[in-house]
Every structure is written in structure tokens, then in C-alpha cells.
C-alpha positions in Angstrom: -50.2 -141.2 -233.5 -53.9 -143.0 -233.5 -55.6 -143.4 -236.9 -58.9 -144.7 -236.9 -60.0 -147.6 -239.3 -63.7 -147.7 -239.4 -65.7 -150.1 -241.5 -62.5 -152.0 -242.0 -60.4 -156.0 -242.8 -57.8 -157.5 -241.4 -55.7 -157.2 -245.0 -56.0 -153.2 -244.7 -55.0 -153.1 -241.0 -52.2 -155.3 -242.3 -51.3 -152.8 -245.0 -51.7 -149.7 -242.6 -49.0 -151.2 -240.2 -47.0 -152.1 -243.4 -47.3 -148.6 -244.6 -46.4 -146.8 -241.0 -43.6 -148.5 -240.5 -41.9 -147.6 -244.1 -42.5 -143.9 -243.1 -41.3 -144.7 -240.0 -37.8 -146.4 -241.3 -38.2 -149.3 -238.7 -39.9 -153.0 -239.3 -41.7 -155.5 -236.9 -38.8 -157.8 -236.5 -37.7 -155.8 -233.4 -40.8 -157.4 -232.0 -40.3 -159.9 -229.6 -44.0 -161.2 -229.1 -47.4 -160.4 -229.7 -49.4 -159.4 -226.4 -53.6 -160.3 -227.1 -55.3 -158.8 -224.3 -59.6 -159.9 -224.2 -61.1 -156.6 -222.6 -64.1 -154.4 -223.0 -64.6 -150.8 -222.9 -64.2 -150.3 -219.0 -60.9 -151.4 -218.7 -59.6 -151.0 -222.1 -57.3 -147.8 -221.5 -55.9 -149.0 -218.5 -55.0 -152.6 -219.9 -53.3 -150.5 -223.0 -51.8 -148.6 -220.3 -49.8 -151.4 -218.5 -48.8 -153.0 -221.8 -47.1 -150.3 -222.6 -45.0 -149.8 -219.3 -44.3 -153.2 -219.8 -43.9 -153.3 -224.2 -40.5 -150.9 -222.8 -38.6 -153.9 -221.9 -40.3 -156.4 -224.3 -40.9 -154.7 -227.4 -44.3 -156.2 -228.9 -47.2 -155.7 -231.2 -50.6 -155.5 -228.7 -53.2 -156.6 -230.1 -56.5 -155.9 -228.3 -60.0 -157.2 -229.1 -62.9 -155.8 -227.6 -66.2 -156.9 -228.7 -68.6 -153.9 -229.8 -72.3 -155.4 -227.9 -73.6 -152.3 -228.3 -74.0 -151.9 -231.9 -74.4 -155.3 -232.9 -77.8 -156.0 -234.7 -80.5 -158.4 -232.9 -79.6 -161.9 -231.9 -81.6 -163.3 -235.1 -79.4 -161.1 -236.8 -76.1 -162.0 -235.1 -77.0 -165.9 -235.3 -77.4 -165.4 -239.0 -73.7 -163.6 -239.6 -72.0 -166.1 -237.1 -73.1 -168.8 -239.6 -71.9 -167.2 -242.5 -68.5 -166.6 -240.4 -68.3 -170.2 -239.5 -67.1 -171.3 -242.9 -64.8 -168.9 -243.0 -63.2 -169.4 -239.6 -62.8 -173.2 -240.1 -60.3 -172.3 -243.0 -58.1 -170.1 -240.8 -58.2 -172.3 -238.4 -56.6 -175.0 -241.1 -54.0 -173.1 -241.0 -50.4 -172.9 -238.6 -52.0 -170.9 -235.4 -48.4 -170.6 -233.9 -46.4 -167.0 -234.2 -47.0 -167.0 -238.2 -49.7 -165.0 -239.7 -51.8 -166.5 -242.7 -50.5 -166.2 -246.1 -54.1 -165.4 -246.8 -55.0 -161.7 -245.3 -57.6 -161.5 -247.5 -60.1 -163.4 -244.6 -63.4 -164.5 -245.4 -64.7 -164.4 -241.8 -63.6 -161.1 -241.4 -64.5 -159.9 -244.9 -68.3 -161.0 -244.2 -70.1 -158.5 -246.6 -68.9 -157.2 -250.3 -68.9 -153.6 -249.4 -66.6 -151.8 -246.9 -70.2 -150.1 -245.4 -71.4 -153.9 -244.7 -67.8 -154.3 -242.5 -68.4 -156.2 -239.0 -65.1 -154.4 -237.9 -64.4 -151.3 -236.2 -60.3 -150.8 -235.6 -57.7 -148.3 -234.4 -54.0 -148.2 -235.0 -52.1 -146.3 -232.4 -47.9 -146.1 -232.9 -45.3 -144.1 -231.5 -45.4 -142.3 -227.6 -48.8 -143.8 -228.1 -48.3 -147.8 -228.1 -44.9 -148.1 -226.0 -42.0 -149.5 -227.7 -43.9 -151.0 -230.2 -47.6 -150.7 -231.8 -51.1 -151.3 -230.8 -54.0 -152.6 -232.7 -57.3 -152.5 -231.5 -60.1 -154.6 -232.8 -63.2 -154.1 -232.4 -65.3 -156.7 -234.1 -69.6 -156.9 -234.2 -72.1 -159.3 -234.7 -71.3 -163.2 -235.9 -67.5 -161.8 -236.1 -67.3 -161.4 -232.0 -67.0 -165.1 -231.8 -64.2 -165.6 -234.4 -61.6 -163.9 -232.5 -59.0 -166.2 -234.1 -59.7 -164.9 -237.7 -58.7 -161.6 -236.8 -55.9 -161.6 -234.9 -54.0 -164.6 -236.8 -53.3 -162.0 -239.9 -51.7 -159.7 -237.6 -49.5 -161.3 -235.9 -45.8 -160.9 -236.0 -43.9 -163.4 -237.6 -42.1 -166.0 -235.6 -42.2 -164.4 -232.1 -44.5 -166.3 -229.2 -47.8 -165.2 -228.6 -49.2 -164.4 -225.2 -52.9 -164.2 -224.2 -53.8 -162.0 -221.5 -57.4 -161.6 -219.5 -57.1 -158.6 -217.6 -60.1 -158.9 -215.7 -62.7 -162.2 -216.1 -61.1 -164.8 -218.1 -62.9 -167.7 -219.8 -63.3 -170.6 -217.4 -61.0 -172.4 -219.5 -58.3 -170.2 -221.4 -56.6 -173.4 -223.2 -60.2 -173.9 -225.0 -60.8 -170.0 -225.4 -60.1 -169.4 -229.4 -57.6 -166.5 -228.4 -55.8 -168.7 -226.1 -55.5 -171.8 -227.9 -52.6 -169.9 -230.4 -50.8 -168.6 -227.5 -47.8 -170.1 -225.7 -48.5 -168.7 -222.5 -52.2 -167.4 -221.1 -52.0 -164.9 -218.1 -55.2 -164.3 -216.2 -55.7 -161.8 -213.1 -58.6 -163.5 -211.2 -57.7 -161.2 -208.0 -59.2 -158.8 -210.6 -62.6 -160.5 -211.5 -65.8 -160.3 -210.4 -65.6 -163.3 -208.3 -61.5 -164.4 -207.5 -63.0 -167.6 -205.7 -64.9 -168.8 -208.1 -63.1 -167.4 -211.1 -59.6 -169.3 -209.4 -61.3 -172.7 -208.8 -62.5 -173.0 -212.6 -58.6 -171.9 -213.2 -57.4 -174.7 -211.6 -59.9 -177.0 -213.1 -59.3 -176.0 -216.7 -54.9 -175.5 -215.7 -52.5 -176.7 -218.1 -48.9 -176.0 -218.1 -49.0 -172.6 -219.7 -51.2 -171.0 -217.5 -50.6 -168.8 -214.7 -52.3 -166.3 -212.8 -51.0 -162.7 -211.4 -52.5 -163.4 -208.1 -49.2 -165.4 -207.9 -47.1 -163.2 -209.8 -47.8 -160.1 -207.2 -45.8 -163.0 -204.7 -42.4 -163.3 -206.0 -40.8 -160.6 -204.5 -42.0 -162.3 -200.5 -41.3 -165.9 -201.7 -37.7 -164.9 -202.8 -36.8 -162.9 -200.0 -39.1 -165.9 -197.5 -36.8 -168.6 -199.0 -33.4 -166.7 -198.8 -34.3 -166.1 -194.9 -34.6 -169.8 -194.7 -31.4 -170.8 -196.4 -29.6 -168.6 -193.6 -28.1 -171.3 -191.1 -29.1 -172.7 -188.3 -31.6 -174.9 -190.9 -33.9 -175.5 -188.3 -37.3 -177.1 -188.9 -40.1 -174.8 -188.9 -42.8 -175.7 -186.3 -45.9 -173.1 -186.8 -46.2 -170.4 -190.1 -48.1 -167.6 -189.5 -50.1 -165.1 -192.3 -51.3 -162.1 -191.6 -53.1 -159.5 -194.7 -56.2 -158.6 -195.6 -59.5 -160.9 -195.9 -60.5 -162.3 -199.1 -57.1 -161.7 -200.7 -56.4 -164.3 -203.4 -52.2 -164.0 -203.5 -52.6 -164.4 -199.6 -54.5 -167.6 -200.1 -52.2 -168.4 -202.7 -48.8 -167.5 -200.2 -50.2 -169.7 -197.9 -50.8 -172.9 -200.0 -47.0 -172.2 -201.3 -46.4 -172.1 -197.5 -48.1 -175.3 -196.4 -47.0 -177.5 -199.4 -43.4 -176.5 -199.0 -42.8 -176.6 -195.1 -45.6 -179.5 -194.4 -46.9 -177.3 -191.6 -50.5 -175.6 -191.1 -50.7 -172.1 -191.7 -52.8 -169.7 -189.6 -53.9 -166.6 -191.1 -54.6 -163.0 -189.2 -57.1 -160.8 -190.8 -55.5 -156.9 -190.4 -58.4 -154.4 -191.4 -57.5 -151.9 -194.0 -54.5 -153.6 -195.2 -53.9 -153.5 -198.8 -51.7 -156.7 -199.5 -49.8 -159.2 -196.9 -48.2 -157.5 -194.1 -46.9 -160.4 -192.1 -45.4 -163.8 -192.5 -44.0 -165.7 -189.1 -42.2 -168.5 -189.0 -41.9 -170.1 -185.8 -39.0 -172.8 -185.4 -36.8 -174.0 -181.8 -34.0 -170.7 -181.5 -37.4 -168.4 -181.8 -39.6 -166.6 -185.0 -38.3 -165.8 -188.5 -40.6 -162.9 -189.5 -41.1 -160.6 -192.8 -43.2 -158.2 -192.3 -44.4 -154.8 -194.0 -44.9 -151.9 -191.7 -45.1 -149.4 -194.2 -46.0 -149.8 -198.1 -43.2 -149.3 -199.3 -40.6 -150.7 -196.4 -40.4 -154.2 -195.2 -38.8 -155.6 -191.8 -37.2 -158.6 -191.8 -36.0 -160.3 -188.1 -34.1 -163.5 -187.8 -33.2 -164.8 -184.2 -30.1 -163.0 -182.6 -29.8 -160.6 -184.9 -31.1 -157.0 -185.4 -33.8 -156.0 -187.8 -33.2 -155.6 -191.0 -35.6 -152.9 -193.0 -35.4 -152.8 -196.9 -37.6 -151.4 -199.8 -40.1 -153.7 -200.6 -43.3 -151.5 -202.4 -46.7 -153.3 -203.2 -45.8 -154.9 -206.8 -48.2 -153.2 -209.8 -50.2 -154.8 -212.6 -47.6 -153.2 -214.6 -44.6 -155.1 -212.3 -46.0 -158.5 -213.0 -47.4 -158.2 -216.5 -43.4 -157.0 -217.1 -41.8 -160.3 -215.5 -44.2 -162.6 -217.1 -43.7 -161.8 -220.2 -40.3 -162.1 -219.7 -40.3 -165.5 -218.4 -43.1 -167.3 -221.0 -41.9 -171.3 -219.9 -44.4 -172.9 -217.4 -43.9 -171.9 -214.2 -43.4 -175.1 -212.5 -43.8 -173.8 -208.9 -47.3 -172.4 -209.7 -48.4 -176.0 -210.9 -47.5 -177.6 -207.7 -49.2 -175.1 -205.6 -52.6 -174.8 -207.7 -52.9 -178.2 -207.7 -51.7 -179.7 -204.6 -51.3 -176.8 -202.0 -54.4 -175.5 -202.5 -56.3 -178.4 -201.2 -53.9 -178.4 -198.1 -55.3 -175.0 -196.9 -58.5 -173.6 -195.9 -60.7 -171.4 -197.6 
């Protein structure tokens, strides 16, 4: 079910939702979080897409801002709303940003004008097998009103769950400061997915706090688990010379490898393979011979220990819709993450 909300407030998206779910027979308190995903046009679908693979084993409300540019007025214009929406926003932002909406849905930054014509927000509503196990809200906000983002979405959200923020592509150089992030208790970015993952991790790791973390190091866990049980296998011998092998200008190799170096306190060289996808190879060198994981196949990996035949087991390439999934299930600060965006990546070169 979509239904379209043109012209419209916060208070009567509120009162949609409120309405579908009494003809519905269920409520919102089956919700475990609220999902914000920052997106435009280009990559809206697809974002809504993954949230919903994942919404099936966290049941949330998405909530999904994209700023309509296009039919905004002139920048005199714009200026001239944003002003009249500043007075509004610094009440809401008075108020608890946590998992509790406003008592107040009546919102004077979103209710700029008198008249539903005069509305700076476009929105759709989208429920059943068309929002996952759970709903989706899409706000699309014009003029002053794209840069109160937090006047919005604070009225929708559902009562006393966690909020998580998530960039899909380019996030804000500093997500903790962004006014969508700053309500959420865990902000997920996908720099490997931005227009520049150098530059967009680097101003990540300038602006990190505890709550951040990036998919680039998500898309690792399933190699770091299965590195780190291959190392707890006796004889615990110390590893002399770490080998990488992937595709060039791949951030989770870069990231792999910092994890690498900071852990074992050895240097990691890196083999470039053309036309690989994702890491194919890690080699550990140590005194009995090499401890290798490597992916011959997409799907298949190989592991070989010293002495002992090689093992192959299913290993596919993890999906946006893999990590978005196990992120939201684990929201605490990943502590691992920390050490190696702020000390292993130093250790490594880029």
C-alpha cells in the first residue's frame, strides 16, 4: 500500500500512520527502532530496498528524507523561509531528541505557511509487502525546510526504541554534528559507496566518535572471524610476514589490513588482482609454513593451515543488505572499529 501526501505536516503524516494501523489491527510498539536513511532520488529505491531485507529481522519504522532541489524556489527565496524555519526548529530542538517524539506534532518549522497549498513538504506513506516488516515514511521537504531535518523526523519517531542514522552513499563530514545524526544512537555510513572513499574515510575518522561505524568494515566480519579462529588453532606460532591480495582502491581491503598490522605488529603487503571484486587472499606466514584464506570462487573460500588438507567452505561476497542487517542488530560501539580507524590506519600505507 503507498498513499501519497502532497502539500502536507508532520501532525497529518502522524495521524495517517495512526489511522493505518487501526485498520490494520496492529500498533508501532512491535517496532524495535527507527531507521533515518539521508538519500536523494538516485538511490532512493535501492536504499528502501535494503531496509526492507533487513526491517525482516528488526522490525522498524524507516524514515527517509530526501530533499526536493528541484522544486525549491530561488536562493533569495529559500534564505527567506530558512529564517522563518529557524525559530521554529530551535523549539523542537528544546525538546528530548532521544527515541520520543514531541508532544507537540503541530510543528511550526514544518507548518511554515497558513495554507496546505503554501506546504514545504511533499511525503509518501508506504505499509504492508511495501515497507518490510514494518512501515516507511518518506519525506521530502523544500526550501528553508531542507535544512531542518530534525523538525520533521522528531514527530515521527517511535516511542522509546533507539534511533539509527544511515548515509547510504556521501555522508556529512561529520555525522555526530549532522542534525539527523545528532538524535541517533548509532550513525552508519558506506564511504566505499561515495564519490570519493579516501577522502570521504579520512574526514570519518577525523569527525569519529564512539557510535560511528562504517560498512566498509562491516563487509569484513565474516574474514576477520574465520582469520582469528585460524589463528587460535595450535601450534600459536608468531606470525612473521601477512600478505593481502584484492582489488585496487578497495576501502574494506585497506581497512583488513590496518586490522591486520595493528593486531599482529607485522607489515602487510598488498597484491593488486585485476578484476577482482572484493579480497581474495590473506597469507600469513609464520616458522611450520603459511596460513592462507583465500577465495577462489565468489561464493567458495579455501582455507590451508600447515600439515593439513584444504579446507573449502561457503563464504559469498557479504551484500549492503548483509551488513545493514547485523548493524542494526548490534547498535553498541563497536570497539574493534575504534582501534583500527584510529591507530591501524596510520600503521599502513595508502
Amino acid at each position: 500500500m503507498i498513499i501519497d501526501l502532497p502539500n502536507t505536516r508532520t501532525r497529518e503524516i502522524a495521524h495517517k500512520i495512526e489511522q493505518l494501523h487501526e485498520e490494520r489491527g496492529e500498533s508501532a510498539t512491535g517496532r524495535v527502532l527507527t531507521l533515518l536513511i539521508a538519500t536523494d532520488d538516485s538511490e532512493l529505491e535501492h536504499a528502501l530496498e535494503v531496509a526492507n531485507a533487513a526491517s525482516r529481522e528488526h522490525p522498524c519504522r524507516v524514515i527517509a528524507i530526501v530533499p526536493d532541489t528541484e522544486h525549491s524556489d530561488n536562493a533569495e527565496a529559500g534564505a527567506n523561509t530558512a529564517d522563518g524555519a529557524t525559530d521554529g526548529a530551535t523549539d523542537g530542538a528544546s525538546a528530548d531528541t532521544g527515541a520520543k517524539p514531541m508532544e507537540k506534532t503541530d510543528n511550526p518549522a514544518v507548518d511554515l505557511t497558513d495554507g496546505p497549498a503554501g506546504s514545504n513538504l511533499n511525503a509518501q506513506v508506504r505499509f504492508g509487502a511495501d515497507a518490510g516488516a514494518g512501515e516507511i515514511i518518506i519525506l521530502r521537504p523544500r526550501n528553508g525546510l531542507i535544512n531542518h531535518p530534525d523538525t520533521m523526523v522528531i514527530p515521527l519517531l517511535v516511542p522509546d526504541v533507539p534511533v539509527v542514522a544511515w548515509w547510504p552513499t556521501n555522508p556529512p563530514s561529520n555525522p555526530s554534528k549532522d542534525l539527523m545524526g545528532a538524535m541517533a544512537r548509532s550513525r552508519l555510513t558506506d564511504a566505499m559507496r561515495s564519490n570519493n572513499p579516501e577522502a570521504t574515510i579520512e574526514r570519518l575518522r577525523r569527525n569519529w566518535t564512539p557510535e560511528d561505524v562504517d560498512l566498509s568494515w562491516t563487509r569484513l566480519t565474516v574474514w576477520r572471524g574465520l582469520l582469528a579462529s585460524m589463528l587460535d588453532q595450535p601450534p600459536h606460532l608468531p606470525i612473521t610476514a601477512v600478505k593481502v591480495s584484492g582489488p585496487k582502491e578497495f576501502l574494506p581491503m585497506d581497512l583488513l589490513c590496518a586490522w591486520l598490522r595493528l593486531k599482529l605488529g607485522v607489515n602487510v603487503d598488498v597484491e593488486y588482482v585485476d578484476g577482482a571484486e572484493a579480497v581474495t587472499g590473506v597469507y600469513l606466514t609464520r616458522a611450520d609454513g603459511v596460513v592462507s584464506l583465500e577465495r577462489p570462487h565468489e561464493d567458495q573460500a579455501l582455507i590451508s593451515m600447515p600439515g593439513q588438507a584444504p579446507q573449502a567452505i561457503s563464504v559469498p561476497v557479504r551484500t549492503i543488505e548483509d551488513c545493514l542487517t547485523e548493524e542494526l542488530r548490534r547498535i553498541d560501539p563497536d570497539e574493534v572499529y575504534a582501534e583500527v580507524i584510529n591507530e591501524g590506519w596510520d600503521l599502513i600505507r595508502h
